[in-house]
NUKOLMAR-831450 format. One record per residue (C-alpha): residue in three letters; x, y, z. Coordinates in nm, 3 decimals. Layout:
BEGIN
> code_px_py_pz
> ALA_X_Y_Z
...
end
This chain:
BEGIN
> code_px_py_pz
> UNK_9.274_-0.872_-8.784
> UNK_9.183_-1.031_-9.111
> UNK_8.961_-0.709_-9.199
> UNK_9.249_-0.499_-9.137
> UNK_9.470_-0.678_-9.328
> UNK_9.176_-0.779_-9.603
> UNK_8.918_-0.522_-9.603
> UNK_8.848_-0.309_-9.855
> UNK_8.936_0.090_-9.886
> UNK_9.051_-0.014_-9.489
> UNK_9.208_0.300_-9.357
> UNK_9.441_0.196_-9.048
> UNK_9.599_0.419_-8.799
> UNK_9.963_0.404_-8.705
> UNK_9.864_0.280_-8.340
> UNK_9.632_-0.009_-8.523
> UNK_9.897_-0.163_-8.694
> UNK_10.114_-0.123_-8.389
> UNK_9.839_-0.310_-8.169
> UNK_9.858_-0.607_-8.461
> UNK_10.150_-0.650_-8.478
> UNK_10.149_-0.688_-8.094
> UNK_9.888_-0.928_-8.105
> UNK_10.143_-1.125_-8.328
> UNK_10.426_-1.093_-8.049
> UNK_10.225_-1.223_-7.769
> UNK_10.139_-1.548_-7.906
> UNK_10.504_-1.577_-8.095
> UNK_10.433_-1.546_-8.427
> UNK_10.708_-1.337_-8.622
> UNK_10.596_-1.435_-8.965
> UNK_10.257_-1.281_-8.890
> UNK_10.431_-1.003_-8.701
> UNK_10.628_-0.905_-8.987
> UNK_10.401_-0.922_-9.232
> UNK_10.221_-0.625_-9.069
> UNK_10.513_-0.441_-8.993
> UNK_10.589_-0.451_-9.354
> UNK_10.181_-0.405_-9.507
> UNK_10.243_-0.086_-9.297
> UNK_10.510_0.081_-9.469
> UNK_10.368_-0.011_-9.756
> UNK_10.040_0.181_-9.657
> UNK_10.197_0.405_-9.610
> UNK_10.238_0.439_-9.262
> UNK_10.612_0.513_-9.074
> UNK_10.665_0.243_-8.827
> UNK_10.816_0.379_-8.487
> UNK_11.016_0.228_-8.238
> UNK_10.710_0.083_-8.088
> UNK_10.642_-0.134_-8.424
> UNK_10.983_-0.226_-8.391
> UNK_10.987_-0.327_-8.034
> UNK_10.675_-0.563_-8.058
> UNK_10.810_-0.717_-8.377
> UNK_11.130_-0.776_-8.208
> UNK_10.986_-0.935_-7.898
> UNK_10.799_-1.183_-8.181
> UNK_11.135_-1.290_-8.293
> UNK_11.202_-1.382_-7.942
> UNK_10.895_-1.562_-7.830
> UNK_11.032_-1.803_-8.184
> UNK_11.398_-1.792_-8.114
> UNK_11.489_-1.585_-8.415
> UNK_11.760_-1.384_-8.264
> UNK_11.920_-1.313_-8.619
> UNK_11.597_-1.188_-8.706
> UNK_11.600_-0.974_-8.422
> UNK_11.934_-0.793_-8.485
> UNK_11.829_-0.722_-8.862
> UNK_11.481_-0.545_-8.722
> UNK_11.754_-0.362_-8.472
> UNK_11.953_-0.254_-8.736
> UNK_11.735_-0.169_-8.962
> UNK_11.553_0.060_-8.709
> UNK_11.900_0.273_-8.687
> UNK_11.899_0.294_-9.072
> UNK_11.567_0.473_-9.054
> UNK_11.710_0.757_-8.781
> UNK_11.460_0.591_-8.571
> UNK_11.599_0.635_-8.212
> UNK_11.562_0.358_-8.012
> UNK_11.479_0.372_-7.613
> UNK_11.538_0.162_-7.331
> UNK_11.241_-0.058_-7.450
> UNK_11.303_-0.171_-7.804
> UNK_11.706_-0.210_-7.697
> UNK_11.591_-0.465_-7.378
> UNK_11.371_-0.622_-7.600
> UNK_11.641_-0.703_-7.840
> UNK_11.887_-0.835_-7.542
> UNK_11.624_-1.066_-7.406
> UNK_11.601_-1.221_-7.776
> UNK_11.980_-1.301_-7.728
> UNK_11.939_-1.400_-7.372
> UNK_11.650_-1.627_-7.480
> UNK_11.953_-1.794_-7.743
> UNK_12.230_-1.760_-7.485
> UNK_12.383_-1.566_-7.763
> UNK_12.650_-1.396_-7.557
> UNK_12.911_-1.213_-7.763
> UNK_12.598_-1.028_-7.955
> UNK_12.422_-0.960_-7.578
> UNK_12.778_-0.801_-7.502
> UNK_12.842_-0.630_-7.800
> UNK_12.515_-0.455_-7.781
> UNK_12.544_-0.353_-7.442
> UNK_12.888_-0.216_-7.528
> UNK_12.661_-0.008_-7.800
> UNK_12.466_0.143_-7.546
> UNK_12.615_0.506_-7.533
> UNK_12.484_0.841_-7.581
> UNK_12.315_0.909_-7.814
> UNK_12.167_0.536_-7.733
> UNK_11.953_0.487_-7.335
> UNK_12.173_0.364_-7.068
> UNK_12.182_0.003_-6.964
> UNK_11.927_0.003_-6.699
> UNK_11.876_-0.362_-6.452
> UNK_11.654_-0.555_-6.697
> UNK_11.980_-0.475_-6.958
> UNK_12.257_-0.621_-6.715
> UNK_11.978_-0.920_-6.609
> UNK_11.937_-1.044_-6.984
> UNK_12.370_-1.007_-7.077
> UNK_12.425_-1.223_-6.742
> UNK_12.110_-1.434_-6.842
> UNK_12.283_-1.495_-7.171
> UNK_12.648_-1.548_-6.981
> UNK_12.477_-1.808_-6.756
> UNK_12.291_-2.016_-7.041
> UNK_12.643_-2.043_-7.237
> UNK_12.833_-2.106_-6.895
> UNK_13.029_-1.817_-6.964
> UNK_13.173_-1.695_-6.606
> UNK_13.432_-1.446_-6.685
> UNK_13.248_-1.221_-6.909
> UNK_12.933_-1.276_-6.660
> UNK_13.192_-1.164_-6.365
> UNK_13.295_-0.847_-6.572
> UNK_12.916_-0.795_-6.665
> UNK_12.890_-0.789_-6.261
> UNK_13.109_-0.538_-6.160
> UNK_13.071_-0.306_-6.462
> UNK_12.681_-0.269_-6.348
> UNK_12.786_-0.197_-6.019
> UNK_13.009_0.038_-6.092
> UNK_12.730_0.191_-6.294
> UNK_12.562_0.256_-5.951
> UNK_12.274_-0.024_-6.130
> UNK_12.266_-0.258_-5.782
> UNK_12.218_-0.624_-5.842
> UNK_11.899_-0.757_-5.755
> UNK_11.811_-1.143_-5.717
> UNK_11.772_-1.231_-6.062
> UNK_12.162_-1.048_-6.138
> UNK_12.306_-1.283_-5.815
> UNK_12.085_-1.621_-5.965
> UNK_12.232_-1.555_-6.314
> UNK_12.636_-1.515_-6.181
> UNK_12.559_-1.835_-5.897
> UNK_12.403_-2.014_-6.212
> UNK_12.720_-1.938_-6.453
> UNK_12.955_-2.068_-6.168
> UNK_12.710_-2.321_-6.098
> UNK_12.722_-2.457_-6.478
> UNK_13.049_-2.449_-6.506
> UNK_13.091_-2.638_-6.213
> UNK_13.281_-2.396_-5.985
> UNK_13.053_-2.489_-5.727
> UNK_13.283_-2.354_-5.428
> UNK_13.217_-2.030_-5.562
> UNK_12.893_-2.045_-5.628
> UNK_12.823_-2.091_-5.263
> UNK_13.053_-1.856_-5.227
> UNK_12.859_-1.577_-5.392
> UNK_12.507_-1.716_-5.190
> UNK_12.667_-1.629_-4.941
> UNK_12.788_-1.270_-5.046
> UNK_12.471_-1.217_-5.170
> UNK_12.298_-1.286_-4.820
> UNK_12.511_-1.047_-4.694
> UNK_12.436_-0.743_-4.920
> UNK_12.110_-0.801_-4.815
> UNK_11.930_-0.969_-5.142
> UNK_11.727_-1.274_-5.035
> UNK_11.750_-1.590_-5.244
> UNK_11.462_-1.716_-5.385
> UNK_11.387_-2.082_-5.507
> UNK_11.526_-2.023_-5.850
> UNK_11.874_-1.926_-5.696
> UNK_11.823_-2.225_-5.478
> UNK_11.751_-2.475_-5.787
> UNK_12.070_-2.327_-5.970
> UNK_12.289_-2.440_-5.700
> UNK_12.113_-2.735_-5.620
> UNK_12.063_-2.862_-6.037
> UNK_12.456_-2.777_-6.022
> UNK_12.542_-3.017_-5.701
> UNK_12.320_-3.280_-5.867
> UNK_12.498_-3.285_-6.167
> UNK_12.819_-3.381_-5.976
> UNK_12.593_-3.675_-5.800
> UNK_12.620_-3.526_-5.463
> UNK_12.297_-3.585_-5.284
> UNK_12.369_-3.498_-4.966
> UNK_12.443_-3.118_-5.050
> UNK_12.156_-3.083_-5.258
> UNK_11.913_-3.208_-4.913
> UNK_12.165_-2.924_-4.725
> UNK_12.051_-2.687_-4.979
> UNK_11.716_-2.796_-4.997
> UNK_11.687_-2.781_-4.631
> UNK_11.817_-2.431_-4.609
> UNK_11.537_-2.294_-4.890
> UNK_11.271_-2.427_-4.680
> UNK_11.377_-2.304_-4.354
> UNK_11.341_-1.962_-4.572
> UNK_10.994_-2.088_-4.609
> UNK_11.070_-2.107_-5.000
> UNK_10.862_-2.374_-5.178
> UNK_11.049_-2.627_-5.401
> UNK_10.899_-2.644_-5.739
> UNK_10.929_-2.946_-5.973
> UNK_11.280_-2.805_-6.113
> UNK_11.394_-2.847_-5.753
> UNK_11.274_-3.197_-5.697
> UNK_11.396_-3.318_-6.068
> UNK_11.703_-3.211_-5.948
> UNK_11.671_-3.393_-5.631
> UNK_11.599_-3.695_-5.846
> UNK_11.863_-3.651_-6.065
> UNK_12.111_-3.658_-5.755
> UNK_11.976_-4.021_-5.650
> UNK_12.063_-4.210_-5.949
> UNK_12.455_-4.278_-5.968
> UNK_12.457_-4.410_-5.624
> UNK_12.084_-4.579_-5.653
> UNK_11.930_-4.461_-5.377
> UNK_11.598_-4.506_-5.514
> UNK_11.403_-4.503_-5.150
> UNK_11.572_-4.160_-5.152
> UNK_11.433_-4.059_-5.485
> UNK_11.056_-4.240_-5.385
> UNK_11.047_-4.005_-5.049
> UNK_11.085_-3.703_-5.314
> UNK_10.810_-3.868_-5.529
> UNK_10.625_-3.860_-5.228
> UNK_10.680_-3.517_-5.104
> UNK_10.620_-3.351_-5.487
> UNK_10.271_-3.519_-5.398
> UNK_10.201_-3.421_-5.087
> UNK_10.269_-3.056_-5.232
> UNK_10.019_-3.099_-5.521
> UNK_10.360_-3.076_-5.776
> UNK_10.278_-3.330_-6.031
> UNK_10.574_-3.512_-6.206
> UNK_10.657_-3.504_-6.522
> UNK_10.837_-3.731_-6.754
> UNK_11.146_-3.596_-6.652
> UNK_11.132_-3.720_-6.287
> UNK_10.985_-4.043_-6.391
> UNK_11.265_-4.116_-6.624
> UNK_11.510_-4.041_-6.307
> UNK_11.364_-4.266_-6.096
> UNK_11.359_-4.535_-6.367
> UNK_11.709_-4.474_-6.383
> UNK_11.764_-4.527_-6.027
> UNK_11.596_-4.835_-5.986
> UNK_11.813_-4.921_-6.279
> UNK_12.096_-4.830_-6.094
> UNK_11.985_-5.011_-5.800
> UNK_11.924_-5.318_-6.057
> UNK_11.571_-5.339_-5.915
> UNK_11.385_-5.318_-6.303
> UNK_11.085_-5.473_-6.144
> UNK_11.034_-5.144_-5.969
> UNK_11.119_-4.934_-6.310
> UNK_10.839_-5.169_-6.441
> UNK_10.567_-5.106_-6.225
> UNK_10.645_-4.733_-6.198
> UNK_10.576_-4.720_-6.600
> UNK_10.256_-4.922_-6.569
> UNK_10.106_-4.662_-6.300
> UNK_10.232_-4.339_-6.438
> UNK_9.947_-4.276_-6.717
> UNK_9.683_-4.392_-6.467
> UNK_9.834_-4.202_-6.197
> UNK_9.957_-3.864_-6.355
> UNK_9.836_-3.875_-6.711
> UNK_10.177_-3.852_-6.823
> UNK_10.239_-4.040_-7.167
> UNK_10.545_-4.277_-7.131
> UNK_10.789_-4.223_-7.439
> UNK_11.115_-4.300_-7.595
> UNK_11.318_-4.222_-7.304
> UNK_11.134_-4.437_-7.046
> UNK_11.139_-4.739_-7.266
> UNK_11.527_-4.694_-7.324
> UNK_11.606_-4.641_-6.929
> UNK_11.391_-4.955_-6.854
> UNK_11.570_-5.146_-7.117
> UNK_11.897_-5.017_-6.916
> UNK_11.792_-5.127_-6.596
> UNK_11.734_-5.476_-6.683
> UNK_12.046_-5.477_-6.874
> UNK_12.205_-5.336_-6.482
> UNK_12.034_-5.623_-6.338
> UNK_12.173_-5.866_-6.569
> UNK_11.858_-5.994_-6.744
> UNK_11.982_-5.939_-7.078
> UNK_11.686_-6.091_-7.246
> UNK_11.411_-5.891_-7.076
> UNK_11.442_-5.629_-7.343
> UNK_11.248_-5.817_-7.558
> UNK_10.926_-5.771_-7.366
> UNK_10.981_-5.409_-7.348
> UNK_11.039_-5.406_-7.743
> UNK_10.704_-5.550_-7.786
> UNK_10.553_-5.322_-7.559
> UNK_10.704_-5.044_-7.725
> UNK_10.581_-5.177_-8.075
> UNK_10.216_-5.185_-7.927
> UNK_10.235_-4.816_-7.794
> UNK_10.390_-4.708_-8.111
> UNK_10.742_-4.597_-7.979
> UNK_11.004_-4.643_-8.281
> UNK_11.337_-4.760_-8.135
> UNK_11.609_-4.512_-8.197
> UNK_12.020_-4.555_-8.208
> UNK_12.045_-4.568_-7.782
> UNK_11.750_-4.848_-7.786
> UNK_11.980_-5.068_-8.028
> UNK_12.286_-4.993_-7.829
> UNK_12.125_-5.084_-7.537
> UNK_12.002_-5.420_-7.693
> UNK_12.359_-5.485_-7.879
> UNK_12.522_-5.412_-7.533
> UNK_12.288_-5.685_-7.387
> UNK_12.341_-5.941_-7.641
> UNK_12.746_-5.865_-7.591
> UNK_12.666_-6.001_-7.265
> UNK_12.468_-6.287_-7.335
> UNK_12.693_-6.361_-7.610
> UNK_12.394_-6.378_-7.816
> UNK_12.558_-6.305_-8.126
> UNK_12.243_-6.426_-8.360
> UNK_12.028_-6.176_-8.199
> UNK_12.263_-5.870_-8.245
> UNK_12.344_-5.947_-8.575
> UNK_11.942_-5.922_-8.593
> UNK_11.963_-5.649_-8.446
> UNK_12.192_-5.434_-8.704
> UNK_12.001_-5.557_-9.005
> UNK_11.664_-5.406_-8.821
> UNK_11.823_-5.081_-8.755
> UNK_11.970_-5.049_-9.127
> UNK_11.622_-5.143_-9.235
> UNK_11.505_-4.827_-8.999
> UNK_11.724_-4.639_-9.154
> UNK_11.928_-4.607_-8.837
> UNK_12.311_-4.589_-8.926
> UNK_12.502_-4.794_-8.635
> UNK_12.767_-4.563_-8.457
> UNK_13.124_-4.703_-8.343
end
């Protein structure tokens, strides 16, 4: 790549710069990917839609959906007529942002002279409708591919059950499962985990075991969004023996944590007011997993001893943070005000406010 760009008297074909600039796209970066795209006009060379298309899909891999529309644009200034390729590749950049009203808007441009919508087009508006919990326009999206004669397939059902599921219209989210299993699409595990992340955010455990139950009588295997979810449905009412026997079966299927399932259970225990437990969990989890405890760990543990009403245990964990190199940030102070509140330690929160001013950490109401 470097001789291409460097070499001297170089002579590239159009197809060379078009494999660069792909290169660039694969591993995300646009600035590299552009750079080509624009060394070969300057050579001379006429980029086509396929230049385009890769350079585009760069933008996405870096989240530059702006980016993306300007290369889109810029393509129709040059009479360049764009296929089914380049235009997808654009709508997944705006998926990728949950842009919605420019997903919509550029499926509404898709007319003759322009390719029609095909299912990867309908996947990445509803995509986009489901990351910005936009159900009506994902509803219309729907229909208007089926009327299209475009059938849904499992990722179009996941994206409307996620929508509902998001914006917590959860009777119709089962609802549609169930529709769905009638047309004949089977659910897979990411339809599963929609339903299930959306029934966890509303604390209610005993659906998400009913709906975990019901993927693996499918014989679909959880994955660790499913059992973060799982997690996540334990804490409000503590059931942190619940939330071990998930530990326990992410094991047993070779699914290592991560940070976000450790800082669920912490929570739990917290919620339980058994910090003791929080505390040893922390200890083990490097050891155990090789995860690397952070910010968010340190602050949940802090809560949990707060829960159990030893307000002065936060100390230790200060000093533990302070060894590991963990800076304190505005929720570790409120945590530690909230405890002195109850202590009535007033010294030691007045303390506290000068060290987070010192931080540079401006107190909130």
């Amino acid at each position: 790549v470097r001789m291409m760009y460097f070499g001297k008297g170089t002579r590239l074909i159009n197809s060379t710069y078009n494999a660069v600039i792909d290169a660039h796209a694969k591993v995300g970066d646009h600035k590299r990917a552009l750079e080509c795209l624009r060394k070969m006009e300057m050579d001379g060379f006429m980029p086509n839609v396929i230049s385009y298309s890769s350079a585009i899909n760069a933008c996405g891999a870096s989240g530059q959906w702006k980016l993306a529309k300007e290369l889109l644009d810029e393509l129709q200034r040059k009479a360049i007529k764009p296929n089914i390729f380049v235009m997808n590749a654009c709508m997944k950049v705006f998926a990728k942002a949950g842009v919605t009203e420019e997903a919509v808007l550029l499926l509404s441009r898709m007319k003759p002279p322009y390719p029609p919508p095909d299912i990867i087009t309908y996947n990445c508006v509803l995509d986009a409708c489901s990351k910005s919990r936009n159900v009506y326009t994902a509803r219309e999206v729907f229909e208007t591919m089926k009327a299209n004669n475009v059938q849904p397939d499992v990722t179009s059902w996941t994206c409307l059950i996620n929508a509902l599921g998001r914006s917590n219209m959860l009777g119709k989210a089962s609802q549609e499962l169930e529709v769905m299993k009638n047309s004949g699409v089977k659910p897979n595990i990411i339809t599963y985990n929609s339903l299930i992340a959306a029934h966890s955010n509303q604390n209610d455990l005993e659906r998400c075991k009913s709906l975990m139950k019901e993927a693996l009588d499918k014989e679909l295997s959880p994955d660790i969004y499913t059992f973060n979810s799982m997690l996540h449905a334990c804490i409000e009412s503590g059931q942190y023996l619940e939330a071990e026997n998930f530990l326990e079966e992410m094991t047993k299927r070779s699914i290592k944590p991560d940070m976000i399932a450790i800082n669920c259970l912490v929570s739990t225990y917290g919620k339980a007011k058994k910090p003791n437990l929080a505390e040893k969990m922390l200890e083990s989890v490097e050891k155990k997993w090789g995860l690397k405890v952070g910010l968010m760990a340190h602050n949940s543990l802090i809560d949990a001893y707060i829960s159990a009403g030893e307000y002065s245990a936060y100390k230790n964990v200060l000093i533990r943070m302070e060894k590991e190199k963990i800076k304190p940030d505005l929720v570790t102070f409120n945590l530690i005000l909230n405890a002195c509140s109850k202590s009535k330690d007033f010294q030691e929160a007045e303390k506290c406010i000068h060290q987070m001013i010192s931080l540079g950490i401006k107190p909130d109401t």
